[in-house]
C-alpha positions as CSV (number, residue, x, y, z in Angstrom):
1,X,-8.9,-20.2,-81.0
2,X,-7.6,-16.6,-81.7
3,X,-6.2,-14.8,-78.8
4,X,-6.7,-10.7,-79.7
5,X,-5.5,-7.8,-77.6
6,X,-7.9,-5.2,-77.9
7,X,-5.6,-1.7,-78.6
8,X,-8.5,0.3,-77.2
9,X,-8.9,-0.9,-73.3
10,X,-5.8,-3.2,-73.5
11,X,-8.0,-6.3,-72.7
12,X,-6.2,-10.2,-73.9
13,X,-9.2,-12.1,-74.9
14,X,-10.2,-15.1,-76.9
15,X,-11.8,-14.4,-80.2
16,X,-15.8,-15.5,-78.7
17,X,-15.5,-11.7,-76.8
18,X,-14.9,-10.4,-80.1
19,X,-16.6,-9.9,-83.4
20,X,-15.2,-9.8,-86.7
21,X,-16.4,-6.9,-89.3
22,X,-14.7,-8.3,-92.3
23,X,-11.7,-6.8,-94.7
24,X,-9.6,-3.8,-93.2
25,X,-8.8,-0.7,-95.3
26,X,-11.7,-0.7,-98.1
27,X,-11.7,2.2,-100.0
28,X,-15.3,3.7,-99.8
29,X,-16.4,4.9,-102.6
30,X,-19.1,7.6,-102.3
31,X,-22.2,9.5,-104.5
32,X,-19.9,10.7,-107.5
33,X,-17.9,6.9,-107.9
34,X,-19.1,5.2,-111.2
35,X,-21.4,2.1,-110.3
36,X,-18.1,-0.4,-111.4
37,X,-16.4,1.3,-108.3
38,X,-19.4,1.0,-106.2
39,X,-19.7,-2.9,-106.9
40,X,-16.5,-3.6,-106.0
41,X,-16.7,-2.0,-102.4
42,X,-19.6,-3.7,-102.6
43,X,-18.9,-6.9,-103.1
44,X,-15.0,-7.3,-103.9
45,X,-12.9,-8.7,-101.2
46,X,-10.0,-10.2,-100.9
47,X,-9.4,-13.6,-99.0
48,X,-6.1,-14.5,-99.4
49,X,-4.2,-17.8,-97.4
50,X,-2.1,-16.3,-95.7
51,X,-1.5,-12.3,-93.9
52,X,-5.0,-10.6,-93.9
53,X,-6.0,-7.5,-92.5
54,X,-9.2,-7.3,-90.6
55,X,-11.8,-5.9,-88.7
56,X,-12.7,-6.4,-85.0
57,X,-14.9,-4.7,-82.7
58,X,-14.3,-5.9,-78.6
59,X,-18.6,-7.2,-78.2
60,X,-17.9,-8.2,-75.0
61,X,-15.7,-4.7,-73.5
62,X,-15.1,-1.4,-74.6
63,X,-17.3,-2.0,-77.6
64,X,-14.8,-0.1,-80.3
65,X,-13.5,-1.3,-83.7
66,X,-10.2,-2.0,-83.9
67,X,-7.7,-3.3,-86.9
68,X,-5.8,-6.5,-86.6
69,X,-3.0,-8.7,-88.6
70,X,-3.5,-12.1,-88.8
71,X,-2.6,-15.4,-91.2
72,X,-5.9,-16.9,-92.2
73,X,-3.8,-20.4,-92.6
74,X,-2.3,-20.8,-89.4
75,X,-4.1,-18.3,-87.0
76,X,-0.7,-16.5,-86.3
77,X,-1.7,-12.9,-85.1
78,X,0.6,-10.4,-85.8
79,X,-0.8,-7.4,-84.1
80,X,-3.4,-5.1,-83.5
81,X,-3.9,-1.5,-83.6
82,X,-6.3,1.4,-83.9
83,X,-9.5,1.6,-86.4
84,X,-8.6,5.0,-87.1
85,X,-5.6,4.4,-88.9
86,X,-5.6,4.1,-92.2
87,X,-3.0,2.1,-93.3
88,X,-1.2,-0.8,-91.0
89,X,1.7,0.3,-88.3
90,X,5.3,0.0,-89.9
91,X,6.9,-1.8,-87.1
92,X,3.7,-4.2,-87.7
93,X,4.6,-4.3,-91.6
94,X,7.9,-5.3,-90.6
95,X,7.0,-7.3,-88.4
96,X,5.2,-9.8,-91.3
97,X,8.0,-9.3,-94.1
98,X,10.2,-10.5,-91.3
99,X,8.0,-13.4,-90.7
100,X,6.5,-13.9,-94.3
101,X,9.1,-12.9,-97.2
102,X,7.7,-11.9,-100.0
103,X,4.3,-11.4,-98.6
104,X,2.4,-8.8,-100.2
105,X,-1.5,-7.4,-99.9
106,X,-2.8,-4.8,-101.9
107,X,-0.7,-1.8,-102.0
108,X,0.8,-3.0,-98.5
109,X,4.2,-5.3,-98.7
């Protein structure tokens, strides 16, 4: 069971008050993209083993989205943080290459 802070109302919960909203930090392409763009936002993801950023809203609280950092292999969370950021928090970064040499994830390692 995932235990998630929610950075919005600052509520520790297990991952049943949660919901998960898929891949963090997707590039959206919009009207002018060229349609092999617009498949890949589509229907490109990643799903690595390992450090994956994702999408959470808090169902069962505040009701915002939030980002958070977590290993799809062992359930480790790293962190959460805002929705409106638009790439990860350094210290959280850090935080992983400490924990996970070598780790990379898109443009993010």
């Amino acid at each position: 069971m995932l235990i998630l802070t929610c950075p919005c109302c600052g509520v520790t919960a297990e991952e049943t008050e949660f919901h998960g909203g898929g891949e963090a930090h997707l590039k959206r392409e919009g009207p002018g993209s060229d349609d092999a763009a617009f498949e890949g936002y589509l229907f490109h993801r990643e799903n690595p083993r390992g450090v994956h950023f994702e999408r959470w809203r808090h169902v069962y609280g505040c009701g915002k989205w939030f980002h958070a950092a977590r290993d799809t292999g062992t359930l480790e969370v790293f962190g959460t943080y805002s929705a409106q950021t638009t790439e990860p928090p350094a210290d959280l970064l850090e935080k992983i290459r400490e924990r996970r040499p070598g780790w990379s994830w898109r443009e993010f390692s």
